[in-house]
NUNUBA-742667 format. One record per residue (C-alpha): x, y, z; residue number from 1; chain. Coordinates in Angstrom, 3 decimals. Example, Ala and Ser with C-alpha at 12.3 -4.5 7.8 and 13.67 -1.06 7.14 Angstrom:
BEGIN
<pt X="12.300" Y="-4.500" Z="7.800" n="1" chain="A"/>
<pt X="13.670" Y="-1.060" Z="7.140" n="2" chain="A"/>
! end
This chain:
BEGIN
<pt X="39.595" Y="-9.533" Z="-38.736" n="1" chain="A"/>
<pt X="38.299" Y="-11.439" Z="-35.923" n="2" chain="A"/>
<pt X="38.556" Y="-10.181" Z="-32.408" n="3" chain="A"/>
<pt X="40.589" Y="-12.272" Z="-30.395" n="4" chain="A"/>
<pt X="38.679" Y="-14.577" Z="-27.859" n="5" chain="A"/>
<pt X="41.034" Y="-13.468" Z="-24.921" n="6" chain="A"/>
<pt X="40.109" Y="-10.094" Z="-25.843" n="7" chain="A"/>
<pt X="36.431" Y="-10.545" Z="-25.655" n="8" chain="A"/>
<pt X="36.914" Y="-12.330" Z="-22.061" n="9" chain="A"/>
<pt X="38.180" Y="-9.442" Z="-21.201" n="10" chain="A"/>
<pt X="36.443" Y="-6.917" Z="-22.366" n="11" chain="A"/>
<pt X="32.806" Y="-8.737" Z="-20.889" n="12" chain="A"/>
<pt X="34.682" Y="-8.895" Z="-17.512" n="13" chain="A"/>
<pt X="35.479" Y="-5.571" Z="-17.332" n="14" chain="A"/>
<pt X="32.030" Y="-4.578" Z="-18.722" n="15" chain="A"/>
<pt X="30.555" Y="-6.686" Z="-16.009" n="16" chain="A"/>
<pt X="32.394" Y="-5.128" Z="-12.876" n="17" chain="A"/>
<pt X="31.782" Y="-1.438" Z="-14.018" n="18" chain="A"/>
<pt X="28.235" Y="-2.352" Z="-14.873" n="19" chain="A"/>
<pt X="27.912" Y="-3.922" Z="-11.044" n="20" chain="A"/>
<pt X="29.484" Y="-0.734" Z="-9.930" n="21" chain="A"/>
<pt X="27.217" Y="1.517" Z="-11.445" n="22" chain="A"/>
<pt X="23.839" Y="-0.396" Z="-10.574" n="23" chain="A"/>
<pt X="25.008" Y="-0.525" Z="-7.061" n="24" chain="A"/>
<pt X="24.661" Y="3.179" Z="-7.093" n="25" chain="A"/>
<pt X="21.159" Y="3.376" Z="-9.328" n="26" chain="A"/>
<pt X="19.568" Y="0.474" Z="-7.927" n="27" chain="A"/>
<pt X="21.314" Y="-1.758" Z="-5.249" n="28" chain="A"/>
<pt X="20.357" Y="-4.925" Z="-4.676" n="29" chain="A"/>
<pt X="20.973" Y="-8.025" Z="-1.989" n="30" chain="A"/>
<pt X="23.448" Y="-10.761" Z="-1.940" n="31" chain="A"/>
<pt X="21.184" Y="-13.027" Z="-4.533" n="32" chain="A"/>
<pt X="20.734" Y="-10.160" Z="-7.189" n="33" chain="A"/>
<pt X="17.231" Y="-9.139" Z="-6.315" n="34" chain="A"/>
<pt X="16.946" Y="-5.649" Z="-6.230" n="35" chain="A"/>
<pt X="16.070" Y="-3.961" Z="-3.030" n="36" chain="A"/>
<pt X="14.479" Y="-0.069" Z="-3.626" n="37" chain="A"/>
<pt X="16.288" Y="2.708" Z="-0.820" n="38" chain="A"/>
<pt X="13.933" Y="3.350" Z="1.981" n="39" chain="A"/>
<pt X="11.803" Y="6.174" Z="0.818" n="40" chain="A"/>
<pt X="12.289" Y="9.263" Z="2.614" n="41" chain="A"/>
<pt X="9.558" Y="10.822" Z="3.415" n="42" chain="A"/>
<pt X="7.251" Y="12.355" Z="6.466" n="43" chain="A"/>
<pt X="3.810" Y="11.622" Z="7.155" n="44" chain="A"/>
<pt X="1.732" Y="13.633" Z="4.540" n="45" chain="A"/>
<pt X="-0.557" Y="16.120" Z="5.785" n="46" chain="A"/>
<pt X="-2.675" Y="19.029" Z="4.269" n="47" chain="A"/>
<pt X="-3.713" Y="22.697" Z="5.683" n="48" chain="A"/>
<pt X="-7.746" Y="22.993" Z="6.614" n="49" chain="A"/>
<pt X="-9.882" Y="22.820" Z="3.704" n="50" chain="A"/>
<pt X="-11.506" Y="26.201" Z="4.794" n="51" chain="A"/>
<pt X="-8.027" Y="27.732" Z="5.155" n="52" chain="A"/>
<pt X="-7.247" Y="26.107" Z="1.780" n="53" chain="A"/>
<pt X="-10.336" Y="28.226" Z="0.226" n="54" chain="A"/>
<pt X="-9.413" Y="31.242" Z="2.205" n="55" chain="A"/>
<pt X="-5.926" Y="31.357" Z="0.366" n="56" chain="A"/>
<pt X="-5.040" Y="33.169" Z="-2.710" n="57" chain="A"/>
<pt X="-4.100" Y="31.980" Z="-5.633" n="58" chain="A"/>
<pt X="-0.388" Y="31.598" Z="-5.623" n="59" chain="A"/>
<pt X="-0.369" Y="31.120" Z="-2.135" n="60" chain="A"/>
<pt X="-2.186" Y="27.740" Z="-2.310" n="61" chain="A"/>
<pt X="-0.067" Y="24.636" Z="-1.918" n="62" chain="A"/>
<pt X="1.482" Y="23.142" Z="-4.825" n="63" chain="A"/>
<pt X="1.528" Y="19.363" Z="-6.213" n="64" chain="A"/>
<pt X="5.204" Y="19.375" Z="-8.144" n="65" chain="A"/>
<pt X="5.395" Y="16.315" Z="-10.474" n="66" chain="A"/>
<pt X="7.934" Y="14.899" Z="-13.075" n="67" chain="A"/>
<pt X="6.138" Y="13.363" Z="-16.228" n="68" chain="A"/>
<pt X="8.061" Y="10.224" Z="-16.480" n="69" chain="A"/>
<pt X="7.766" Y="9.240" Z="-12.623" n="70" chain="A"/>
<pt X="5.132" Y="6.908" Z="-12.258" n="71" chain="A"/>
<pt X="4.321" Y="7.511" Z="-8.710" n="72" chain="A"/>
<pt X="4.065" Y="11.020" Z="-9.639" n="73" chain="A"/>
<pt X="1.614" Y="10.318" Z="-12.102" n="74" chain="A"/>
<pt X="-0.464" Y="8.344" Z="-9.611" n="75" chain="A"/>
<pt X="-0.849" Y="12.088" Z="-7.717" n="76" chain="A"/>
<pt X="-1.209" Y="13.545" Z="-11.174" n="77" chain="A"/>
<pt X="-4.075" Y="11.685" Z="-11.901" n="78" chain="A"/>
<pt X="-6.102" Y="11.804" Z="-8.548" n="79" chain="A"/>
<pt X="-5.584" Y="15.769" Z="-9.286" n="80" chain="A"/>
<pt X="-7.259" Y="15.149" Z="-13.117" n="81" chain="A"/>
<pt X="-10.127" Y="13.191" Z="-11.872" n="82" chain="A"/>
<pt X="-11.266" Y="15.344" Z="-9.248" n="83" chain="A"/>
<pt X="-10.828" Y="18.594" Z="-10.855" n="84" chain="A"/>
<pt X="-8.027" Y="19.819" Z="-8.388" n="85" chain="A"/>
<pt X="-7.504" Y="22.947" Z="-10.403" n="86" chain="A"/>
<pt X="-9.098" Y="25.521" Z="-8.128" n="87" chain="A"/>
<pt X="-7.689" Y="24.476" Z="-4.789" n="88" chain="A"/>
<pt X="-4.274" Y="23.006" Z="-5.667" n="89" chain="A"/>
<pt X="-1.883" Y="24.324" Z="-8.198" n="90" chain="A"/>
<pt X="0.482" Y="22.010" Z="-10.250" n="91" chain="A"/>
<pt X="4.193" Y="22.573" Z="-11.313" n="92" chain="A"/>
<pt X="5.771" Y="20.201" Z="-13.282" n="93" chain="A"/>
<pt X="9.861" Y="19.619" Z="-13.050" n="94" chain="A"/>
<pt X="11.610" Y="18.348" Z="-15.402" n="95" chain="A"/>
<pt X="14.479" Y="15.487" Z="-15.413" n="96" chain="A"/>
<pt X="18.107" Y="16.783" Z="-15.719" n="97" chain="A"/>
<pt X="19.693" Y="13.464" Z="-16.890" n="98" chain="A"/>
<pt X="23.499" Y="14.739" Z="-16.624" n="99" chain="A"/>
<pt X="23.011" Y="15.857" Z="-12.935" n="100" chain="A"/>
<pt X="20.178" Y="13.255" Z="-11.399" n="101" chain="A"/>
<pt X="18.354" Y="16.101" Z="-10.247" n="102" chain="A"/>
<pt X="14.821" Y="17.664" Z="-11.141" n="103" chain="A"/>
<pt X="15.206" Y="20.968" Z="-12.247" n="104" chain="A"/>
<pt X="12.443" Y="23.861" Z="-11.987" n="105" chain="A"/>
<pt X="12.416" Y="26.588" Z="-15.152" n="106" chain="A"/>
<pt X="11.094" Y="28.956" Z="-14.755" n="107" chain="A"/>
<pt X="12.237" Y="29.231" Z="-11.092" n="108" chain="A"/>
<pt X="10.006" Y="28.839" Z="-8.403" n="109" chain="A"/>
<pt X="10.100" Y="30.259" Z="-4.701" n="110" chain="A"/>
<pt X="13.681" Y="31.548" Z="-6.508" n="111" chain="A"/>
<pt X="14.648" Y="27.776" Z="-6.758" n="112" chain="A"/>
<pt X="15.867" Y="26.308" Z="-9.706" n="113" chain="A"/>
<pt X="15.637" Y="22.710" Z="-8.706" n="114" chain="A"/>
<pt X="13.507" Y="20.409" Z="-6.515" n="115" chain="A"/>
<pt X="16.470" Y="19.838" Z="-4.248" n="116" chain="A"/>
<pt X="16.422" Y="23.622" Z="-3.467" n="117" chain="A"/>
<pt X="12.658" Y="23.934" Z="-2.935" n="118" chain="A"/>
<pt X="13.099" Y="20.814" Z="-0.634" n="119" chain="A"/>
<pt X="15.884" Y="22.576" Z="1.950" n="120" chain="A"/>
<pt X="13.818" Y="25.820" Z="1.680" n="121" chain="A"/>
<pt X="11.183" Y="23.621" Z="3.220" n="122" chain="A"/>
<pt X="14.123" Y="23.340" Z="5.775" n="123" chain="A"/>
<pt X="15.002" Y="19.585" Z="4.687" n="124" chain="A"/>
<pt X="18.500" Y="18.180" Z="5.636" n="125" chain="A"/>
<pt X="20.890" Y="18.976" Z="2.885" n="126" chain="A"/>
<pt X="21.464" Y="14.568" Z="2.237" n="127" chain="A"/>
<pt X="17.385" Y="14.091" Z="2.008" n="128" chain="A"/>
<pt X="16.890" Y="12.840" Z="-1.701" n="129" chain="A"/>
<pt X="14.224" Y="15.399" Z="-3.100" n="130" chain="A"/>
<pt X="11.954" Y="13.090" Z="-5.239" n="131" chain="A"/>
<pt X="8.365" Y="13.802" Z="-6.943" n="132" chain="A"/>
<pt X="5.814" Y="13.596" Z="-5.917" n="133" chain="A"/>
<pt X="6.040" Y="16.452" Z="-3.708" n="134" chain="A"/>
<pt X="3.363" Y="18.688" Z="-1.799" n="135" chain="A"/>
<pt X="4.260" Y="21.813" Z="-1.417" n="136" chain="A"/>
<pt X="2.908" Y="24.624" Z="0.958" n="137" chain="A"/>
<pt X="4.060" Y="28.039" Z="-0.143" n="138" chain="A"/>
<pt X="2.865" Y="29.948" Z="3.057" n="139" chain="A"/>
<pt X="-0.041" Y="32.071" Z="3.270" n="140" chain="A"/>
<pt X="2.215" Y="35.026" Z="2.656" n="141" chain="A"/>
<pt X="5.318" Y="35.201" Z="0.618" n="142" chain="A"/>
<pt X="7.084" Y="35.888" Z="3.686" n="143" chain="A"/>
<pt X="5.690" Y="32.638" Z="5.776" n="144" chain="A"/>
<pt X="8.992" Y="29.762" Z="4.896" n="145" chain="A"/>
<pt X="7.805" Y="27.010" Z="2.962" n="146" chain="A"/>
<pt X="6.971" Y="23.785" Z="3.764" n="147" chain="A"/>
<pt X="6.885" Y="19.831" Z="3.233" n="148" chain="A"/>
<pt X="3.609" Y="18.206" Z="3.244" n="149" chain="A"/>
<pt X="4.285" Y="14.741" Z="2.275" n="150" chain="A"/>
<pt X="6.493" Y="13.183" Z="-0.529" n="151" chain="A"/>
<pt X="5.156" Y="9.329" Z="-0.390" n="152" chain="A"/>
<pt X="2.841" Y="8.942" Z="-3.294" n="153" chain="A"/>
<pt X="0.368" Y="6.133" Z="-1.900" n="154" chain="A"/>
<pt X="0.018" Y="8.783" Z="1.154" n="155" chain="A"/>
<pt X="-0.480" Y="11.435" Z="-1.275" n="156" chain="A"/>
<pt X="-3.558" Y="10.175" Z="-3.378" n="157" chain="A"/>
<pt X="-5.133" Y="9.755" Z="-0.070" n="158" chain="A"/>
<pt X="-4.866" Y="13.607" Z="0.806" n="159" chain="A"/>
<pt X="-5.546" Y="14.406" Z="-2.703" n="160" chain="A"/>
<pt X="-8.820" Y="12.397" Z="-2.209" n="161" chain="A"/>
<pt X="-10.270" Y="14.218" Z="0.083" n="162" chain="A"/>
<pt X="-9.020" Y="17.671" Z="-0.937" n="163" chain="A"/>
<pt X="-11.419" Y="20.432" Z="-1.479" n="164" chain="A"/>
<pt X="-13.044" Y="20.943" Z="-4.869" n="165" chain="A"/>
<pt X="-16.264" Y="20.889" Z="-6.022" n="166" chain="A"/>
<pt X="-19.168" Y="18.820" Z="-4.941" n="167" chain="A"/>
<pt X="-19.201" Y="16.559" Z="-8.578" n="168" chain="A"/>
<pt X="-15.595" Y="15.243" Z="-7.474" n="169" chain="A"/>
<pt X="-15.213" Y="11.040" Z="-7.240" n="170" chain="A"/>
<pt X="-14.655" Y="9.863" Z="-3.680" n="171" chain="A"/>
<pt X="-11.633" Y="7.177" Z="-4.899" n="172" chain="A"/>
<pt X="-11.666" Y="5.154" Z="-1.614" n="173" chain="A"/>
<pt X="-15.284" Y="4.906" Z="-0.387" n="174" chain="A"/>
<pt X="-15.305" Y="3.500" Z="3.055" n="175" chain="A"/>
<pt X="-17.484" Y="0.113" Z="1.886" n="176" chain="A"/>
<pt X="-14.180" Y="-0.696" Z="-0.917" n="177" chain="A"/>
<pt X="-11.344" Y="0.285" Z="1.990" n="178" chain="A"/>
<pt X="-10.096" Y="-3.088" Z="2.855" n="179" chain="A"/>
<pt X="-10.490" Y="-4.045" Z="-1.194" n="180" chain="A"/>
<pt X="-7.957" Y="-1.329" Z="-2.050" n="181" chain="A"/>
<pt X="-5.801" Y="-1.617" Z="0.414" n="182" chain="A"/>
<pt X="-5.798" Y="-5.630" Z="-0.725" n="183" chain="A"/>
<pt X="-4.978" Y="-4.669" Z="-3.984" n="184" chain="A"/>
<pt X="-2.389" Y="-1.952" Z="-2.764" n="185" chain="A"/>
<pt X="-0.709" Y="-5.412" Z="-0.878" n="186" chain="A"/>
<pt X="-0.522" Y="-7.556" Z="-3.922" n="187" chain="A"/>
<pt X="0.428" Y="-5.205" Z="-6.367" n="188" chain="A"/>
<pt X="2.756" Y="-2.381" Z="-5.159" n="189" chain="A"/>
<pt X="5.617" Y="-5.183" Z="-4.598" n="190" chain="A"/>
<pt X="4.945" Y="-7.526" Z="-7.435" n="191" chain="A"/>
<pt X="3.908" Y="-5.230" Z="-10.405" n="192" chain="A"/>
<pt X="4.614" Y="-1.932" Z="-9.293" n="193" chain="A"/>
<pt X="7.867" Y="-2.572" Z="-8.199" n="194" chain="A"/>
<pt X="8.201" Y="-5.795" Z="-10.022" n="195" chain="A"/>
<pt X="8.773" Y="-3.944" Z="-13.112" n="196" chain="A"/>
<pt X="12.077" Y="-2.116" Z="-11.608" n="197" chain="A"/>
<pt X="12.861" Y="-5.856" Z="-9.831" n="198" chain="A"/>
<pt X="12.975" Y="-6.703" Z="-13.525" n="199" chain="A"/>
<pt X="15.002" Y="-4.602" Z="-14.852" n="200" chain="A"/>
<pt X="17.559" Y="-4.164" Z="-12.029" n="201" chain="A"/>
<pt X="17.976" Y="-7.899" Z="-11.429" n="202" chain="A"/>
<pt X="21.644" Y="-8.292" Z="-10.892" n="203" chain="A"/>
<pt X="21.599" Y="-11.970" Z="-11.954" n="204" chain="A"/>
<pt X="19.474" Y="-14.236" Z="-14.148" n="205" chain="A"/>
<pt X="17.604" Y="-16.052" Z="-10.868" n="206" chain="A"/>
<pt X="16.907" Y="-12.752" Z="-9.539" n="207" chain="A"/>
<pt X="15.597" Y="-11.659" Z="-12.820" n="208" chain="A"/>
<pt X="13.820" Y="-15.082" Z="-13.519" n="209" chain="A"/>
<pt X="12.020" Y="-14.276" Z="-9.737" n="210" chain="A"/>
<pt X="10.474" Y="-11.223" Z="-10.595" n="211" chain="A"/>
<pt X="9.431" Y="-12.047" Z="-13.999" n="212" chain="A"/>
<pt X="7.694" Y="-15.318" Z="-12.672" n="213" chain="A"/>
<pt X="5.498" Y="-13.069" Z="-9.656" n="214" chain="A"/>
<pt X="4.734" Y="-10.041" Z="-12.173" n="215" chain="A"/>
<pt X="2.929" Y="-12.173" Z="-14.275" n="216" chain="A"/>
<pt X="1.533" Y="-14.652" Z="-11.390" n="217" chain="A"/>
<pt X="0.283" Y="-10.944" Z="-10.691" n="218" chain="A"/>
<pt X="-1.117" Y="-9.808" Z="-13.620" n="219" chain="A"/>
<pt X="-3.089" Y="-13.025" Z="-14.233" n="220" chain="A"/>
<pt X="-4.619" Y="-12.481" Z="-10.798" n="221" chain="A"/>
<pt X="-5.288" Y="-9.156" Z="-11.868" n="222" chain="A"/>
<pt X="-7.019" Y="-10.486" Z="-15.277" n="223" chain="A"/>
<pt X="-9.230" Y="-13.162" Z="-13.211" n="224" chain="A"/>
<pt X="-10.674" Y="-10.537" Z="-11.332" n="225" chain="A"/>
<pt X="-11.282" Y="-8.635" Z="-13.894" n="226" chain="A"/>
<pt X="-13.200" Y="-11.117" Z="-15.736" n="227" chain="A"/>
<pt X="-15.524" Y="-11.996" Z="-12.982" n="228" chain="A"/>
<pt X="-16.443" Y="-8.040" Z="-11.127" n="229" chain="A"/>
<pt X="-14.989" Y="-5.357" Z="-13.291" n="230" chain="A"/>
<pt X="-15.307" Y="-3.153" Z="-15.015" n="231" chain="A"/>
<pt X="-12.590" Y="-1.932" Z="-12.440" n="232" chain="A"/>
<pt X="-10.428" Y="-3.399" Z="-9.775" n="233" chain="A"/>
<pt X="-13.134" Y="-2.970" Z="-7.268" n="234" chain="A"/>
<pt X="-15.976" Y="-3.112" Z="-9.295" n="235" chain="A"/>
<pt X="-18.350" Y="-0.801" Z="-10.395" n="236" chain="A"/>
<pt X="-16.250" Y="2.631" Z="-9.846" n="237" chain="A"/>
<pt X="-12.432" Y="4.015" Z="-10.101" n="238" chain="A"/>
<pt X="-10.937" Y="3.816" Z="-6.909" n="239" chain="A"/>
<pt X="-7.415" Y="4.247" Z="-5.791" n="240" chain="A"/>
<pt X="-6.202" Y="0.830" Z="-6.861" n="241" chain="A"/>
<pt X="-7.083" Y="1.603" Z="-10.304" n="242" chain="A"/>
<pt X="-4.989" Y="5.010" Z="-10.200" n="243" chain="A"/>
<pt X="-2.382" Y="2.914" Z="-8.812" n="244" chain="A"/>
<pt X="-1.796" Y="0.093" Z="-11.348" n="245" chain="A"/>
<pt X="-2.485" Y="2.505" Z="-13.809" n="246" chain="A"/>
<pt X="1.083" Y="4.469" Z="-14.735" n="247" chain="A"/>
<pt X="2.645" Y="1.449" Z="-14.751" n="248" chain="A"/>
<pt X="0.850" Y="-0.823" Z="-17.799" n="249" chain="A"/>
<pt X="0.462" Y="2.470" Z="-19.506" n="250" chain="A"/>
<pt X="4.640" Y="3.002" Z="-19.503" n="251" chain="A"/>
<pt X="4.625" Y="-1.133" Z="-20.170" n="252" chain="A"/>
<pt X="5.295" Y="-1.246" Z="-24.244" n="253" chain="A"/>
<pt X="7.239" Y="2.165" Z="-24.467" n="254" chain="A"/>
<pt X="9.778" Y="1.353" Z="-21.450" n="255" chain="A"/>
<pt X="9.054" Y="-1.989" Z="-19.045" n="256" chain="A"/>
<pt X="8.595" Y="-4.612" Z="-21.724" n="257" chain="A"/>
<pt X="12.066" Y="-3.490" Z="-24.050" n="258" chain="A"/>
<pt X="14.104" Y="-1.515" Z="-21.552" n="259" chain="A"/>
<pt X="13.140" Y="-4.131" Z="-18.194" n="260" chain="A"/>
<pt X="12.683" Y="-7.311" Z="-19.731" n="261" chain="A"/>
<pt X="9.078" Y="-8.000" Z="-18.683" n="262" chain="A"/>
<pt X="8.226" Y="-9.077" Z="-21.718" n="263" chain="A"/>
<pt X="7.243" Y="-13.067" Z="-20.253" n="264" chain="A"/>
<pt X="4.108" Y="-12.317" Z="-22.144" n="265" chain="A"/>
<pt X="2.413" Y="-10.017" Z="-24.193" n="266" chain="A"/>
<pt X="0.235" Y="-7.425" Z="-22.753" n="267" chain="A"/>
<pt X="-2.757" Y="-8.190" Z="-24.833" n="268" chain="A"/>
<pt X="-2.315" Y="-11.752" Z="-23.542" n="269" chain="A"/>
<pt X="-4.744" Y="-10.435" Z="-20.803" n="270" chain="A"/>
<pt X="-7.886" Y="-9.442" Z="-22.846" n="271" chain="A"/>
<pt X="-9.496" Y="-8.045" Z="-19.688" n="272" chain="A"/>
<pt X="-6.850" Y="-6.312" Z="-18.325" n="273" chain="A"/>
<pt X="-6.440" Y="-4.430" Z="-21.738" n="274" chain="A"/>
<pt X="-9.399" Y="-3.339" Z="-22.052" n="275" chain="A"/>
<pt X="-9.459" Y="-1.973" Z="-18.313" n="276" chain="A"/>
<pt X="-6.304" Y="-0.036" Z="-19.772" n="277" chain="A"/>
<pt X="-8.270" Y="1.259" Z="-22.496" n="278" chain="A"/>
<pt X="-11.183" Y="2.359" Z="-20.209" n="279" chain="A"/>
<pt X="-9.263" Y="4.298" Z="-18.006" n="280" chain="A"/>
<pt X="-7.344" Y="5.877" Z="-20.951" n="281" chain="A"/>
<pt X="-10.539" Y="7.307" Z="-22.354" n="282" chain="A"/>
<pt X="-11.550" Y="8.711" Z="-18.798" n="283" chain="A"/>
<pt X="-11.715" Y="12.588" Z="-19.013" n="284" chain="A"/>
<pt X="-8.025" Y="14.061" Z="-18.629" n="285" chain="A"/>
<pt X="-6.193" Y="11.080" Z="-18.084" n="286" chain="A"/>
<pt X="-4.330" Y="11.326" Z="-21.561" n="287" chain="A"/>
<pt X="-2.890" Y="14.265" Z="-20.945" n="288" chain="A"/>
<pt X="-1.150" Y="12.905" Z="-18.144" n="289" chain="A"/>
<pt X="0.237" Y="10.398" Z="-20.423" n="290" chain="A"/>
<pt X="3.771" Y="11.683" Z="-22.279" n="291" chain="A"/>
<pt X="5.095" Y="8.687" Z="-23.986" n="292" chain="A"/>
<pt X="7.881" Y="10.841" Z="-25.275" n="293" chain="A"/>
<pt X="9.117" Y="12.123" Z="-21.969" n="294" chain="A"/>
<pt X="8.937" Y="8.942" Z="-21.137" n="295" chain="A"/>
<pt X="11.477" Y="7.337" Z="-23.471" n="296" chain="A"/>
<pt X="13.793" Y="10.654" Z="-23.160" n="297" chain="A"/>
<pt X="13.813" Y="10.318" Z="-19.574" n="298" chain="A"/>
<pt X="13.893" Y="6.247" Z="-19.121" n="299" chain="A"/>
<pt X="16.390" Y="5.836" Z="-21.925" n="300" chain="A"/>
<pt X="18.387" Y="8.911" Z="-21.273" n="301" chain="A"/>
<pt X="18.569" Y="8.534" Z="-16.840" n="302" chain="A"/>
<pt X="19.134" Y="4.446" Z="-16.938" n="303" chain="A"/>
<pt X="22.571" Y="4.895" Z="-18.818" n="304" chain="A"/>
<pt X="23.682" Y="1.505" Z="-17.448" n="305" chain="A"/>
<pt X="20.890" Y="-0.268" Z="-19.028" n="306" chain="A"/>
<pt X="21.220" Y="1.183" Z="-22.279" n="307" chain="A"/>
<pt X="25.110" Y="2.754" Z="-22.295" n="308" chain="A"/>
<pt X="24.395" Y="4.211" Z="-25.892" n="309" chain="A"/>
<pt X="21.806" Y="6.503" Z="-24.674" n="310" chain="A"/>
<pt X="19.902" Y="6.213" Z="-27.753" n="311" chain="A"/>
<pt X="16.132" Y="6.937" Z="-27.290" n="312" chain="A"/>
<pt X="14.465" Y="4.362" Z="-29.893" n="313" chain="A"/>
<pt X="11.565" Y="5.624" Z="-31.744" n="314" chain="A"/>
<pt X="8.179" Y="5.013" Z="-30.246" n="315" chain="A"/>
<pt X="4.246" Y="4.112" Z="-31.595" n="316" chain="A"/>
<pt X="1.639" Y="6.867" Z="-31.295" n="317" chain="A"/>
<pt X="-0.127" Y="6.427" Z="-27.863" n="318" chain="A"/>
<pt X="-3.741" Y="6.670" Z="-28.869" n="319" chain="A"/>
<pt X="-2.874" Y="4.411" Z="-31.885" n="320" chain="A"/>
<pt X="-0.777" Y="1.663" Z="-29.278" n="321" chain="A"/>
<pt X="-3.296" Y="1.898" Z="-26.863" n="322" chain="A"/>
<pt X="-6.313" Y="1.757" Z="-28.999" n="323" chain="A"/>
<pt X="-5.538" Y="-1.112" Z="-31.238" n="324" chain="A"/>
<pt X="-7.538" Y="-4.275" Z="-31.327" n="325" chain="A"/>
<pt X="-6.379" Y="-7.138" Z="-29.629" n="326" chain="A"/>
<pt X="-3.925" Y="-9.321" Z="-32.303" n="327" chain="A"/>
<pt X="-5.926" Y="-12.260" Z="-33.426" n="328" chain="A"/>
<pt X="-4.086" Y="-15.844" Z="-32.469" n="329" chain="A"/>
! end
């Protein structure tokens, strides 16, 4: 038996308002649809001495606390990889509690369970959203109260950068490529970055149709320059625009392309930018910063009101994705 046509009006429109509802408390957006991210909250990042950092003891060295599914926590993760972080910053990963919104810490740490508790122990206001990544100094004595460093990812990787570690650490932002990464920082953090999330939380099909059209006005800028100074976004090294664009086209066929729409083209489409993707895949450590299936849980399972059913489709294998040729046309 059919269902009736009155009913189906009905049903969309009611869809429709409690779907507005929701996304106006994940991801509001303007009067036209587009979708407009909450001012981050976050302080200036800044970072003890490096001789005071070498001075500490183990435990009592500050802490980088990341999610695995949070892209701009995996920028931090990554700048952490590359230059061998291990010995002067320690790394605590929280994990997604999709029925509460929160990150949650098991075991405990500092005796907090979550990342909201660590972040009022730091002596936050109890309404500050605590969001990875998040720099953490412990004290140099359990007694000392712990504090805040910084909680803005593109002001974290810059700390990171010149953290202390050994002598065979990258610099990612030499002075000479400065004004190149901060160029690339300009074009991309709004357009691509973000654009993937303007994607997927357009309220409206013009404000969808807008962000799809400058994400891949983006991405072919992307593949020009690729084609005529790579190997990397500046050139001849890694820097931090790399590490930026990167945790976003490696989430892009396991969440942005089926779960945000930004699927205009193909990524293969953009032979040059691929094979950038594949580079800095193979660069030592970065895969294990890469968690496809947390990924999925976490995307599919937090983002209810893009995908109500909470079903967590089935994904390729990583390595096997990432690696394949390009399809022939």
């Amino acid at each position: 038996m059919s269902i009736p046509p009155i009913a189906v009006a009905v049903a969309r429109s009611g869809w429709n308002w409690q779907w507005n509802q929701l996304m106006e408390r994940l991801a509001p957006a303007d009067n036209e649809g587009n979708y407009n991210r909450p001012p981050s909250q976050h302080q200036k990042a800044i970072a003890p001495s490096k001789q005071e950092i070498k001075q500490r003891s183990p435990q009592n060295r500050p802490y980088l606390i990341i999610g695995r599914s949070c892209p701009w926590a995996h920028r931090t993760w990554l700048v952490y990889e590359l230059r061998e972080l291990h010995n002067s910053l320690n790394l605590l990963i929280a994990k997604a509690d999709h029925n509460t919104g929160r990150w949650t810490i098991d075991p405990p740490w500092l005796g907090c369970n979550s990342l909201l508790d660590v972040y009022q122990k730091c002596g936050q206001p109890p309404n500050h959203r605590a969001t990875v990544p998040a720099l953490i100094d412990p004290g140099k004595t359990n007694t000392d109260k712990p504090q805040l460093l910084g909680n803005e990812s593109t002001q974290l990787i810059e700390v990171l950068n010149q953290w202390p570690t050994n002598n065979r650490a990258p610099n990612l932002l030499p002075p000479v490529m400065e004004k190149d990464v901060e160029r690339w920082h300009e074009l991309l953090q709004t357009s691509v970055n973000d654009g993937v999330y303007r994607c997927g939380f357009a309220r409206n099909q013009n404000a969808y149709d807008r962000a799809s059209n400058e994400l891949f006005e983006s991405l072919a800028l992307v593949e020009e320059s690729l084609m005529k100074r790579g190997p990397w976004l500046c050139g001849e090294q890694i820097t931090l625009a790399d590490v930026r664009l990167f945790p976003t086209l490696i989430r892009w066929e396991m969440i942005y392309q089926p779960l945000f729409g930004c699927s205009q083209e193909p990524l293969w489409s953009f032979p040059n930018l691929w094979e950038w993707r594949q580079k800095f895949l193979s660069q030592q450590q970065v895969l294990q910063t890469c968690d496809s299936k947390a990924w999925r849980n976490d995307y599919y399972g937090a983002l209810f009101p893009l995908r109500p059913s909470n079903i967590v489709p089935a994904g390729p294998d990583l390595l096997q994705m990432i690696n394949a040729p390009i399809p022939s046309l």
